[in-house]
C-alpha positions as CSV (number, residue, x, y, z in Angstrom):
1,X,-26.3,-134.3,-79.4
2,X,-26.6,-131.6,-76.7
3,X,-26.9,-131.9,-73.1
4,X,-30.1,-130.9,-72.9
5,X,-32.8,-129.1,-74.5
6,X,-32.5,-125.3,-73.6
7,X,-29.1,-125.6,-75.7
8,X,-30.8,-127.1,-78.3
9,X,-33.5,-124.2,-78.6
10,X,-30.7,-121.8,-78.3
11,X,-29.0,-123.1,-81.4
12,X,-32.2,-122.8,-83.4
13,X,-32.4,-119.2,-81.5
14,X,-29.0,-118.0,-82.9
15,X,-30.2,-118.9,-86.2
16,X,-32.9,-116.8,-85.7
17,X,-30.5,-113.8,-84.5
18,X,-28.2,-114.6,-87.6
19,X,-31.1,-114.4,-90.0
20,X,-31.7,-111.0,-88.6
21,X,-34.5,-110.8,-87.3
22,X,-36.3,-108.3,-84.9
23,X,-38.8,-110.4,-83.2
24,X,-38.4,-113.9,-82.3
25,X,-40.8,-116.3,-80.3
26,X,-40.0,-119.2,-78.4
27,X,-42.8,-121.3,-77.7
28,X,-42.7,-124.6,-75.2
29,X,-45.4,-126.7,-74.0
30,X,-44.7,-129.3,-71.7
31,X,-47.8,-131.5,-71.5
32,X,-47.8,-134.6,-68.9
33,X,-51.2,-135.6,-70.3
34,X,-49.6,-135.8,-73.9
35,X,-46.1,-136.8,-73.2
36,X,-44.9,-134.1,-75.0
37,X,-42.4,-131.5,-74.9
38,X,-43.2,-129.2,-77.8
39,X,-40.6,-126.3,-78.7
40,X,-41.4,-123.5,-81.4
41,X,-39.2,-121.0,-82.6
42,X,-40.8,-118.3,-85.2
43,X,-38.6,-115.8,-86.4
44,X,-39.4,-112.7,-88.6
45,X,-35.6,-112.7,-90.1
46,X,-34.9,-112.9,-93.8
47,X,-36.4,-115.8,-94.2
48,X,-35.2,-119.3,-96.8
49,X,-36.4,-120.2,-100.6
50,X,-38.1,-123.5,-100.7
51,X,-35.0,-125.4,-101.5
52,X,-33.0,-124.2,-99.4
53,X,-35.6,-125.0,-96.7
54,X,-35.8,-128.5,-97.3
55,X,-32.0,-128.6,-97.6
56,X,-32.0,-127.0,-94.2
57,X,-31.4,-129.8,-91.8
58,X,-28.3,-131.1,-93.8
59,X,-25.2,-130.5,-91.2
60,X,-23.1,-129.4,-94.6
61,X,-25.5,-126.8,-95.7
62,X,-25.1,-123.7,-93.7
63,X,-25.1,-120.1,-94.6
64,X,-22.2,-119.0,-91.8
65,X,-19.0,-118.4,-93.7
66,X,-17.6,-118.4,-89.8
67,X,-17.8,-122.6,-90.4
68,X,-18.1,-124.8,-92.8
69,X,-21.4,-126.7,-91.1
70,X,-24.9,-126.1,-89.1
71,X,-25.7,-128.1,-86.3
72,X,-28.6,-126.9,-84.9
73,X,-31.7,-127.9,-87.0
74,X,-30.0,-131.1,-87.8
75,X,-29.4,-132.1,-84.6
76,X,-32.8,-131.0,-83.0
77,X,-33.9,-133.2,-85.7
78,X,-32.2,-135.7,-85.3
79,X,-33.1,-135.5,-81.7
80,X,-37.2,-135.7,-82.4
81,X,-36.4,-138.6,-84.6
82,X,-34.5,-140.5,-82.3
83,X,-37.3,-139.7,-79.4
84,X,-40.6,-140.3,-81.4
85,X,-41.3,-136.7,-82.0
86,X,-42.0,-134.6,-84.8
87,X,-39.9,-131.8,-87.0
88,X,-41.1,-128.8,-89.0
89,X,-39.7,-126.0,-90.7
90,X,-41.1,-123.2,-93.3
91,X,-39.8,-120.3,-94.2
92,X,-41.0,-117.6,-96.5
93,X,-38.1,-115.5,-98.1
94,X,-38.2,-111.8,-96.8
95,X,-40.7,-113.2,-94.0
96,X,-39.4,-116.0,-91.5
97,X,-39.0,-119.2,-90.2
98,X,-40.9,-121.0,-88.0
99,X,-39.7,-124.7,-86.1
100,X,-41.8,-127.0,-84.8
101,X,-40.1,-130.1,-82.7
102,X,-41.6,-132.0,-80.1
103,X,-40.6,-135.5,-78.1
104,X,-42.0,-137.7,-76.5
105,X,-41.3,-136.4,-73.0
106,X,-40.7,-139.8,-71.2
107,X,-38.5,-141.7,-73.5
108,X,-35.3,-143.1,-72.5
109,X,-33.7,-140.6,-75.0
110,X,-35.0,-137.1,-74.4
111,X,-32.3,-134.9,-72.2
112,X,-33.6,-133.0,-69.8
113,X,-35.4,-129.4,-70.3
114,X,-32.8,-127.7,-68.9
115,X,-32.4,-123.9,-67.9
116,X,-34.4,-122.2,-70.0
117,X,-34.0,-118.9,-67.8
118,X,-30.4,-119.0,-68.9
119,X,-30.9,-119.8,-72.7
120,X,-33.4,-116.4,-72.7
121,X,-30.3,-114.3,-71.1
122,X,-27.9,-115.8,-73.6
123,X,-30.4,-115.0,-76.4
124,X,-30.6,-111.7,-75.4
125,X,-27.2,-111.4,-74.5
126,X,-26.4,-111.7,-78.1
127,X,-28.4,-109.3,-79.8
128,X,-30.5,-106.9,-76.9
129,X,-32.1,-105.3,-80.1
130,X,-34.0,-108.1,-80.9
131,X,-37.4,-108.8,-78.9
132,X,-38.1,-111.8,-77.7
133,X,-41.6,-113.1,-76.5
134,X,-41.2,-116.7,-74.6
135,X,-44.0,-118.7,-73.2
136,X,-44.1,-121.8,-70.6
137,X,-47.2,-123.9,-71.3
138,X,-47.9,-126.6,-69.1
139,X,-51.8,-128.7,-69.8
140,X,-53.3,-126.3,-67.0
141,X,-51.0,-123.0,-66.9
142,X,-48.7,-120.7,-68.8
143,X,-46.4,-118.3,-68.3
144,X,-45.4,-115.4,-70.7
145,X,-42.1,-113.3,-70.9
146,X,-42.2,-110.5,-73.3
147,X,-38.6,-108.4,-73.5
148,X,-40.4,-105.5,-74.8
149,X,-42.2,-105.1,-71.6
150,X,-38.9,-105.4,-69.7
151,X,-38.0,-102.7,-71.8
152,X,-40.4,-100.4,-71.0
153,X,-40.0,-100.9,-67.7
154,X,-36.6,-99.8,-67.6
155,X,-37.4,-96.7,-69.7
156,X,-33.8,-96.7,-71.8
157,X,-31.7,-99.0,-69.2
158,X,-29.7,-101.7,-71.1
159,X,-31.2,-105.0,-71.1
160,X,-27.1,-105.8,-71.1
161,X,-26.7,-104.6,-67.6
162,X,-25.5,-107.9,-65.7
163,X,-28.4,-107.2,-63.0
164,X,-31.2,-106.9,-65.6
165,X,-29.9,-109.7,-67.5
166,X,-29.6,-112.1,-64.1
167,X,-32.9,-110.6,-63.1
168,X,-34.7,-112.0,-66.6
169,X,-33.1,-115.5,-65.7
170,X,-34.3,-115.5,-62.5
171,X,-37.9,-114.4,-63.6
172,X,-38.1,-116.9,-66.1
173,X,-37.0,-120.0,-64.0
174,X,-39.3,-118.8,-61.2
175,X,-42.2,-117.9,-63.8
176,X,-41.6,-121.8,-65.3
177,X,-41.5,-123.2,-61.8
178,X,-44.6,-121.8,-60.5
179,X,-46.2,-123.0,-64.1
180,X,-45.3,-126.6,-62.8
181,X,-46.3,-126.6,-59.2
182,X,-50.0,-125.4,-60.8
183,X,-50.4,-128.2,-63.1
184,X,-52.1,-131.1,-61.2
């Protein structure tokens, strides 16, 4: 397993950049009054055929030809499983994917949330054509990053530009911490 969730998402993430896609969510909600972490990934890449959905979280099916297996899905499965959560995947060929994984927030097993700022600048580190929407959803408050608004606001400045990219980190951990301070 990974250290810690953020990783985890990233994994799913990459997927999402490998699958080429243009647009990718991330999604968490991190409900006290559930005892729930909830992470969703939607992507509008190219997308899996039934089979090869449900196939999908087998470490020895992968389509990389860079390695022989995928570890992502299988281990953020695997991780729900072993913390009492849940795990969902479609797909629709020439349409998507979208992951679904939650745990149960205080169980002896679930790592830590981790920096979630820094998975966004990896993400976007790897592929600054993609857009990228993330929200941080606590039960009372949530906070939104939306790369195309970043864009526009540096009118034709490279999200890749170390300042810019340590700038969306920052945001993003403040923008989460301020989330939790708000939610009692």
């Amino acid at each position: 397993m990974m250290q810690d969730c953020a990783m985890q998402i990233l994994e799913i993430v990459m997927n999402s950049n490998h699958a080429n896609s243009k647009f990718i969510e991330v999604h968490i909600v991190d409900s006290i009054k559930n005892n729930m972490l909830e992470f969703t990934i939607i992507d509008d890449g190219k997308g899996m055929d039934e089979e090869t959905c449900r196939k999908v979280t087998d470490p020895f099916v992968t389509s990389r030809s860079s390695r022989k297996i995928g570890m992502g899905l299988p281990f953020m499965k695997g991780l729900t499983e072993q913390c009492n959560g849940s795990f969902e995947i479609t797909s629709k060929l020439g349409k998507g994917t979208k992951v679904i994984a939650s745990v149960q927030k205080d169980h002896w097993d679930t790592p830590a949330i981790g920096d979630l700022g820094e998975m966004m600048m990896f993400a976007i580190q790897a592929n600054e054509v993609v857009d990228y929407l993330f929200t941080y959803q606590t039960d009372l408050q949530k906070f939104v990053f939306d790369s195309r608004e970043v864009k526009q606001t540096i009118d034709g400045m490279s999200l890749l530009e170390p300042d810019i990219l340590l700038w969306i980190k920052e945001y993003i951990n403040q923008g989460i911490q301020l989330t939790k301070e708000k939610r009692v």
